[in-house]
C-alpha positions as CSV (number, residue, x, y, z in Angstrom):
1,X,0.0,0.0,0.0
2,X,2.4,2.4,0.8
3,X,4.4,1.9,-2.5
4,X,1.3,2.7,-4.2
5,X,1.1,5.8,-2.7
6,X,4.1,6.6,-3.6
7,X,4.0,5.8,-6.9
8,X,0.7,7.8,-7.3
9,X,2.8,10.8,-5.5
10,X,5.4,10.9,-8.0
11,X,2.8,10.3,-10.8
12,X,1.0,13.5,-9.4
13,X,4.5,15.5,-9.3
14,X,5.4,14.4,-12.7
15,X,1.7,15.0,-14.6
16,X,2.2,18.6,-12.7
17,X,5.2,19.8,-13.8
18,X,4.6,18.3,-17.5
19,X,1.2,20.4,-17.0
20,X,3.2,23.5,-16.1
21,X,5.9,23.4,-18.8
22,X,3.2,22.4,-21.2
23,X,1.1,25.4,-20.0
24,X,4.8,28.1,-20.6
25,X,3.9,27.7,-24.6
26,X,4.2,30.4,-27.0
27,X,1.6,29.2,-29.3
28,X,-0.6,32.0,-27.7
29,X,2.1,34.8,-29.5
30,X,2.0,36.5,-32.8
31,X,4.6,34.8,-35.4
32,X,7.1,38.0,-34.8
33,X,7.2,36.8,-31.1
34,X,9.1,35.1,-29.1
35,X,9.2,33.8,-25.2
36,X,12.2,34.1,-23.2
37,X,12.5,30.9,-21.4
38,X,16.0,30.8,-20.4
39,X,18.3,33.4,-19.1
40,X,22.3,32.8,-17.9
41,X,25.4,34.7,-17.3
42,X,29.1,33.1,-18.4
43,X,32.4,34.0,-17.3
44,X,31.4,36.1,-14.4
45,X,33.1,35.0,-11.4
46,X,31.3,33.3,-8.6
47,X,30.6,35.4,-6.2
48,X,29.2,38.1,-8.4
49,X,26.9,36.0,-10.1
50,X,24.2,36.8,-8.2
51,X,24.7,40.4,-8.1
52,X,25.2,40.5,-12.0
53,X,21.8,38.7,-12.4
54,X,20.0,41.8,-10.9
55,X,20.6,44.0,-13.7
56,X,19.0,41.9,-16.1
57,X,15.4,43.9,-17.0
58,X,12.6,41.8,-15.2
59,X,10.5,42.0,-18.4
60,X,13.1,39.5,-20.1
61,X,13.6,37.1,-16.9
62,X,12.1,33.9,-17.5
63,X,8.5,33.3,-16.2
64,X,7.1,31.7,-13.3
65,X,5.7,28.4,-14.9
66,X,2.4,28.5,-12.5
67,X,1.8,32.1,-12.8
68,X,2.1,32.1,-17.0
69,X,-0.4,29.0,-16.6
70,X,-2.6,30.9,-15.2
71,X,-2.5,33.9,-17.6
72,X,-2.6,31.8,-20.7
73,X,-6.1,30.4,-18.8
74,X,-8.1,33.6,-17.6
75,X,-6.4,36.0,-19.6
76,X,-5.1,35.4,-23.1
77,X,-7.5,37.0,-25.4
78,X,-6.8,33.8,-27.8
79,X,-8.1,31.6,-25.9
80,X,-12.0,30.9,-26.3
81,X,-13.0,31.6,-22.1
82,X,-15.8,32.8,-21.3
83,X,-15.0,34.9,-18.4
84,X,-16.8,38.3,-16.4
85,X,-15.8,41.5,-17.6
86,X,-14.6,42.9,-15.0
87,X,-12.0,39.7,-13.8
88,X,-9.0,40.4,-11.9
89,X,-6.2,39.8,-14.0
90,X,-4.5,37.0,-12.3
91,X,-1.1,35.3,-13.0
92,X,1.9,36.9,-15.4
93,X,1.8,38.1,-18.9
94,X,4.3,36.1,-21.7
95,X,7.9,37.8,-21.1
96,X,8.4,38.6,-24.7
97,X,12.1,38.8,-26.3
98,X,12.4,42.7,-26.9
99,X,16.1,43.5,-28.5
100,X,16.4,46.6,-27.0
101,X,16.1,45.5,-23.5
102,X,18.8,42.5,-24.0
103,X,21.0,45.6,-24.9
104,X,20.3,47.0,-22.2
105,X,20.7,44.7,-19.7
106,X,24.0,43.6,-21.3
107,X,25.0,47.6,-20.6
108,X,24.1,47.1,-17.2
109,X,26.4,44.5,-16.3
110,X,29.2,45.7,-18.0
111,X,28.8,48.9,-15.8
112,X,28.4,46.3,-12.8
113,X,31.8,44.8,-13.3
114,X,33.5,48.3,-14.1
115,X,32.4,49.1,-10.5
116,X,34.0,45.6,-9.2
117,X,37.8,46.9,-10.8
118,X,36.8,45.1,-13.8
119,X,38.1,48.2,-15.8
120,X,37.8,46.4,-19.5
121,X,34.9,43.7,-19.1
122,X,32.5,43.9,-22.1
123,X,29.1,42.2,-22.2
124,X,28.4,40.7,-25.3
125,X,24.3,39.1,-25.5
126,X,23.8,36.0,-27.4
127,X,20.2,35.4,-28.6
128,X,18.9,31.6,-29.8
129,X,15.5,31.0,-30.7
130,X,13.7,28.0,-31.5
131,X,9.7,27.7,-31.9
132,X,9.1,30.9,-30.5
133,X,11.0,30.2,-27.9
134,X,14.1,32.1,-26.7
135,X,17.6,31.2,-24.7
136,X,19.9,34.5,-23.9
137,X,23.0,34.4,-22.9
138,X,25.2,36.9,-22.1
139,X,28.7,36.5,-22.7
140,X,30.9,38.2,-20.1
141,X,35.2,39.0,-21.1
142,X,35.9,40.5,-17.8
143,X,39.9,40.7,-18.5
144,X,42.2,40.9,-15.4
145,X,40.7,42.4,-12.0
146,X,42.3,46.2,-11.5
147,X,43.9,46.4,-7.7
148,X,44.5,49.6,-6.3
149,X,47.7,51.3,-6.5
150,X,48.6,54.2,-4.9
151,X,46.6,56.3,-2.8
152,X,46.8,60.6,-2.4
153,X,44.4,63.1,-0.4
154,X,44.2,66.3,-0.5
155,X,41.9,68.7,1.9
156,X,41.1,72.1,1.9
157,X,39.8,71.7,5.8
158,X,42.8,70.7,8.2
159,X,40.6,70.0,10.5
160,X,38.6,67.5,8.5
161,X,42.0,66.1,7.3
162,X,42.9,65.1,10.9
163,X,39.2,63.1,11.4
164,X,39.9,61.5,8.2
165,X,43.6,60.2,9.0
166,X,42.5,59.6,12.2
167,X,39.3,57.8,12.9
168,X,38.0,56.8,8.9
169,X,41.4,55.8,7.0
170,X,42.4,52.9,9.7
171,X,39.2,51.8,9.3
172,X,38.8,51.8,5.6
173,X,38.8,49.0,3.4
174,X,40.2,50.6,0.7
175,X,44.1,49.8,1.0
176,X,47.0,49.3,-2.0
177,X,46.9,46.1,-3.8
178,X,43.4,45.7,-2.8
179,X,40.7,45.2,-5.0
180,X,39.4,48.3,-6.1
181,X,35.8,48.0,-5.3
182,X,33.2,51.0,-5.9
183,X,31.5,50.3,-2.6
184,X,34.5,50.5,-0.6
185,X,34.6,54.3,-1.9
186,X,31.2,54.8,-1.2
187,X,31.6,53.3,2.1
188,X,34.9,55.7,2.8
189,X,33.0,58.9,2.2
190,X,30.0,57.8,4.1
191,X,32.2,57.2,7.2
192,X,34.0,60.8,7.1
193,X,30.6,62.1,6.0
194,X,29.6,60.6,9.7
195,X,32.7,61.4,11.7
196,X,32.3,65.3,10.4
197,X,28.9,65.7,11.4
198,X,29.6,64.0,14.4
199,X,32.6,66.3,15.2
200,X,29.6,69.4,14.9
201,X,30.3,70.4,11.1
202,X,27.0,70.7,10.3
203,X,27.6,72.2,6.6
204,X,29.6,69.3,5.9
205,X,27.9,67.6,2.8
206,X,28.9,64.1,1.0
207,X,29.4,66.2,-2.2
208,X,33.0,67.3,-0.5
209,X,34.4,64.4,-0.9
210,X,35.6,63.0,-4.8
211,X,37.4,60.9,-6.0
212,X,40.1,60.7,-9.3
213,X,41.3,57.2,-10.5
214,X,43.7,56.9,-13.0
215,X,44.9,53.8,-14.6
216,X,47.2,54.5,-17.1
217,X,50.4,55.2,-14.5
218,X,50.9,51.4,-14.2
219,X,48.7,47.9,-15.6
220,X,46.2,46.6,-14.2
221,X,46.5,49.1,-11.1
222,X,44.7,52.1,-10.3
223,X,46.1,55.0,-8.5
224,X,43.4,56.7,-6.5
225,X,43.3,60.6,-5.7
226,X,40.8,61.9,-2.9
227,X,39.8,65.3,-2.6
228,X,37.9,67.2,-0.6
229,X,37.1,70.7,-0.9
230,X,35.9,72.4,2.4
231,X,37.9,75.6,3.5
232,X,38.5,76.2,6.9
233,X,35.9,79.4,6.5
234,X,33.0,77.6,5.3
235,X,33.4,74.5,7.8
236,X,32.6,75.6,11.4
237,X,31.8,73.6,14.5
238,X,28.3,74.0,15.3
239,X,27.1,74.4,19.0
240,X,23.4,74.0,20.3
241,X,21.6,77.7,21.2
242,X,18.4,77.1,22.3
243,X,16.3,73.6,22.3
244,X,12.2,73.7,21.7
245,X,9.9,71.2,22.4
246,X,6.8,71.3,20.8
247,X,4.1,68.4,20.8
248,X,1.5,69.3,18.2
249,X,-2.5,67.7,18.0
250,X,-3.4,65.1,15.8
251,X,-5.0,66.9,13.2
252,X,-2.9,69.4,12.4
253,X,1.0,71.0,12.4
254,X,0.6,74.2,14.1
255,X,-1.1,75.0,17.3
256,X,-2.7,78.1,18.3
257,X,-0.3,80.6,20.1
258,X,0.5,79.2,23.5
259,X,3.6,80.4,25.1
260,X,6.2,78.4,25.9
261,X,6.9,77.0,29.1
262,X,11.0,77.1,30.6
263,X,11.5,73.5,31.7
264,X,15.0,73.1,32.8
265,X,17.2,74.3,29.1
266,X,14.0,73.7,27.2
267,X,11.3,75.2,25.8
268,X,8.6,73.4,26.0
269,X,4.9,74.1,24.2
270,X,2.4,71.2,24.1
271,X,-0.7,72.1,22.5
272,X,-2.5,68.8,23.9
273,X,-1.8,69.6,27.2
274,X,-1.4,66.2,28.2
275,X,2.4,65.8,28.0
276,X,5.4,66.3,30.7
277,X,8.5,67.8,29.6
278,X,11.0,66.0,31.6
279,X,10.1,62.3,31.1
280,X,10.9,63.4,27.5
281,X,13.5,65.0,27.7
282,X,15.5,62.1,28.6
283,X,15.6,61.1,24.9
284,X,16.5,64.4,23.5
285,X,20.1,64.3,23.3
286,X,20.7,67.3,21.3
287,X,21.5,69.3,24.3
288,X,22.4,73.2,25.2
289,X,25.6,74.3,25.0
290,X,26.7,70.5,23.6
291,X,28.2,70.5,20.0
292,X,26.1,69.4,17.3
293,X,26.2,65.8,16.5
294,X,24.7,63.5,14.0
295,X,24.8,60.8,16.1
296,X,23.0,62.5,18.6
297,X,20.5,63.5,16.6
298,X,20.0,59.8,15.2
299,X,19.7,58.2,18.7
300,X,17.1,60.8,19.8
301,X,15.1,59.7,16.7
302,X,15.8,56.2,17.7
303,X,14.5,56.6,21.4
304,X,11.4,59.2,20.8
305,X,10.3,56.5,17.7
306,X,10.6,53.8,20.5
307,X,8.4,54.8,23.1
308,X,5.5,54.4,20.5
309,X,3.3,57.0,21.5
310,X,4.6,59.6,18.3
311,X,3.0,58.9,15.0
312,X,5.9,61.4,13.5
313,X,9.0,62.9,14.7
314,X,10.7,65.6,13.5
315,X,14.0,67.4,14.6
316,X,14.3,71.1,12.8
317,X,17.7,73.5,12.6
318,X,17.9,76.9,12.4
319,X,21.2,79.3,12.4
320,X,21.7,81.6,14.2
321,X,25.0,82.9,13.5
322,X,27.4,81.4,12.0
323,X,28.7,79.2,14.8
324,X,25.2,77.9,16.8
325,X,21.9,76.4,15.6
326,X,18.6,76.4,17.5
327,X,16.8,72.6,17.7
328,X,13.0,72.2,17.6
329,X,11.7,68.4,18.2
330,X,8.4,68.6,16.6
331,X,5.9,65.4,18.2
332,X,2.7,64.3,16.9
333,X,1.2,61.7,19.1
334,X,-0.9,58.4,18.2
335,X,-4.4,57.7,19.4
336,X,-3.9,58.0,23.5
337,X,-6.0,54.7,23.6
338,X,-6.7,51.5,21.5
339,X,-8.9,48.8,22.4
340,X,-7.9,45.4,20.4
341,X,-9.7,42.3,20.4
342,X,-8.7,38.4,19.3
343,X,-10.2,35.1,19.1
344,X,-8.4,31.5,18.0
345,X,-10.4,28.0,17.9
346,X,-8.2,25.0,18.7
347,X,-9.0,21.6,17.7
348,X,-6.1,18.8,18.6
349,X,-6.2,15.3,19.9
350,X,-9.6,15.1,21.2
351,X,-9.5,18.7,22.3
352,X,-11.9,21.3,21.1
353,X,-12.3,25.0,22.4
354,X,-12.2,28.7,21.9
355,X,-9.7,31.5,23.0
356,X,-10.9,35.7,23.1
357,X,-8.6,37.8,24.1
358,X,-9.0,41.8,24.9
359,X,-5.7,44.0,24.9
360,X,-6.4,47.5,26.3
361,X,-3.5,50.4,25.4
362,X,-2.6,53.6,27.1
363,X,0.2,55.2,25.4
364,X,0.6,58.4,27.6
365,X,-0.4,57.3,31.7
366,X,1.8,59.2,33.2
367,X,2.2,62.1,30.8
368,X,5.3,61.1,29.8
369,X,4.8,58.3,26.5
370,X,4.7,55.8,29.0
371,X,3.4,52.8,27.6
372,X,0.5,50.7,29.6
373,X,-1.1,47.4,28.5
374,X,-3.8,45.2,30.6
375,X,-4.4,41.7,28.6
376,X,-7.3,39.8,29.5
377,X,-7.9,35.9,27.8
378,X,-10.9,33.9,28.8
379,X,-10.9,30.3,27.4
380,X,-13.3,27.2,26.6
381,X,-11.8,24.1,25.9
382,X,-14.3,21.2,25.8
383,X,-12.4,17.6,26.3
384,X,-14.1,14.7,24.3
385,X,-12.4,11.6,25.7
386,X,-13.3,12.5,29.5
387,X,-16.4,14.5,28.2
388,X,-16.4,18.0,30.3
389,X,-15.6,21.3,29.2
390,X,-12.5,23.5,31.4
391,X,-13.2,27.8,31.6
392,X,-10.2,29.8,32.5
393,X,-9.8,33.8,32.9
394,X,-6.1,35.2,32.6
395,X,-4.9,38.7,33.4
């Protein structure tokens, strides 16, 4: 018995995916058609074949066998269906062969490789079709991987010099006879982009920081030159002026004109009037006096985000000189209180019964985004074999 039901198993499996495959036909197409069924990448190393695949257009991919079985059933206009006008199209129209997207794509990868040091790869498509039915390949010559070679900088800002040589180049990736690797450059000016804004230069931008390559000094090596252009004069150290709180209604951005309240080194204006200022301000962190830091900022985010009461959080700058900046934390809050309700029915070994649960919310009981929850379960279980039915309440 049981090999029979194996053997009708397999025979299901098999009369499935001959179903399928029979299903991915092109007989629905016109003559000047074609359907990509096959799609590979050769001579790209291992470990960027993946990546590679990416940047082939989606509308050349092969399709899902189930989900172009379906289409070719509700929604080829060929086929003789009578269905309701107004049907959801279901499952995924024929990925057609379109020469101008294999081109494409083939672009797309070569530009891929480029950015993996493969300086002179070239991406050469290869197109078979038989029976309406179409295998691309694209043909990869990615030539010898490009290392680094030497590496110059050169900074207008001293001061930004000294964070870069200090706390971003021992931790860079990008080192001679490495790899050269586009990310890794991406990753270097993202880490001093961090460590200035950190450090309270607040005009600092990404945009600073370029970078030259050159690889015609020596083969197959590619000398690296990285420049960034911030005087002295138009990069300052930021320090925090004046901190505002403000906790806005629900339905809308600005309040009427209530004056603010002196809490501490905060200003505080909460147009609900249910808020506190100090429970909150121990996840502002953007502080008086304190230098302006992007971490800082980031964290308070984190923490306001994480008490769960604030539908949206906003922290605003404003100069006031040349030197200091005045920070607003703008709060909207979520409903004060939710009710939610749940039910499950179990039925297992003999065992049949019900489950509600209640889940009250209080987002603000203490007036400072304190978060309170009361859960409340009541259960029926009924037991067959012994024949009597078990109640129980939890809090």
């Amino acid at each position: 018995m049981n090999n029979k039901r194996r053997f009708l198993f397999f025979a299901s499996i098999t009369f499935l995916l001959l179903f399928f495959e029979s299903c991915r036909s092109a007989k629905y197409l016109d003559e000047d058609q074609s359907l990509v069924t096959k799609v590979d990448i050769q001579g790209v190393p291992t470990e960027l074949r993946e990546s590679a695949y990416q940047y082939i257009s989606n509308e050349i991919r092969p399709n899902s066998a189930l989900n172009l079985t379906l289409y070719n059933i509700f929604n080829n206009q060929k086929r003789k269906v009578i269905k309701p006008k107004r049907i959801r199209q279901v499952g995924e129209p024929p990925h057609i062969l379109d020469s101008s997207l294999v081109d494409l794509s083939a672009l797309q990868i070569q530009r891929f490789l480029q950015t993996k040091g493969y300086f002179k790869a070239h991406v050469s498509p290869q197109i078979e079709t038989n029976k309406k039915k179409t295998h691309i390949h694209f043909l990869v010559e990615k030539d010898t991987l490009f290392r680094v070679g030497n590496i110059e900088t050169e900074f207008d800002n001293r001061h930004i010099e000294l964070i870069y040589h200090t706390e971003v180049e021992p931790f860079s990736k990008v080192k001679t006879n490495e790899p050269y690797d586009m990310d890794r450059l991406v990753a270097l000016r993202e880490a001093l982009y961090m460590s200035a804004r950190d450090k309270g230069y607040y005009d600092y931008l990404r945009q600073h920081m370029r970078v030259a390559i050159d690889t015609t000094k020596t083969r197959y090596f590619a000398d690296l030159k990285i420049q960034v252009s911030s005087s002295d004069d138009t990069l300052r150290v930021y320090k925090i002026n004046d901190v505002r709180l403000v906790i806005h209604t629900q339905d809308q951005l600005v309040g009427s004109n209530i004056p603010a309240d002196t809490i501490g080194e905060v200003l505080f204006t909460d147009y609900t009037n249910q808020y506190k200022a100090k429970p909150l301000m121990r996840y502002m962190f953007l502080k008086k006096g304190e230098n302006y830091s992007l971490a800082n900022e980031n964290i308070s985010y984190d923490r306001l985000y994480e008490t769960n009461g604030f539908r949206n959080v906003r922290i605003n700058y404003e100069k006031v000189d040349s030197s200091r900046l005045n920070v607003t934390y703008e709060l909207i809050p979520r409903a004060l209180m939710s009710n939610q309700i749940e039910g499950e029915y179990t039925f297992s070994s003999g065992m049949r019964g019900f489950n509600v649960g209640n889940t009250f919310s209080h987002r603000n009981i203490f007036g400072g985004s304190e978060l309170l929850e009361l859960k409340v379960r009541y259960g029926l279980l009924f037991d067959s074999a012994l024949g009597r039915i078990a109640v129980s309440e939890n809090l």
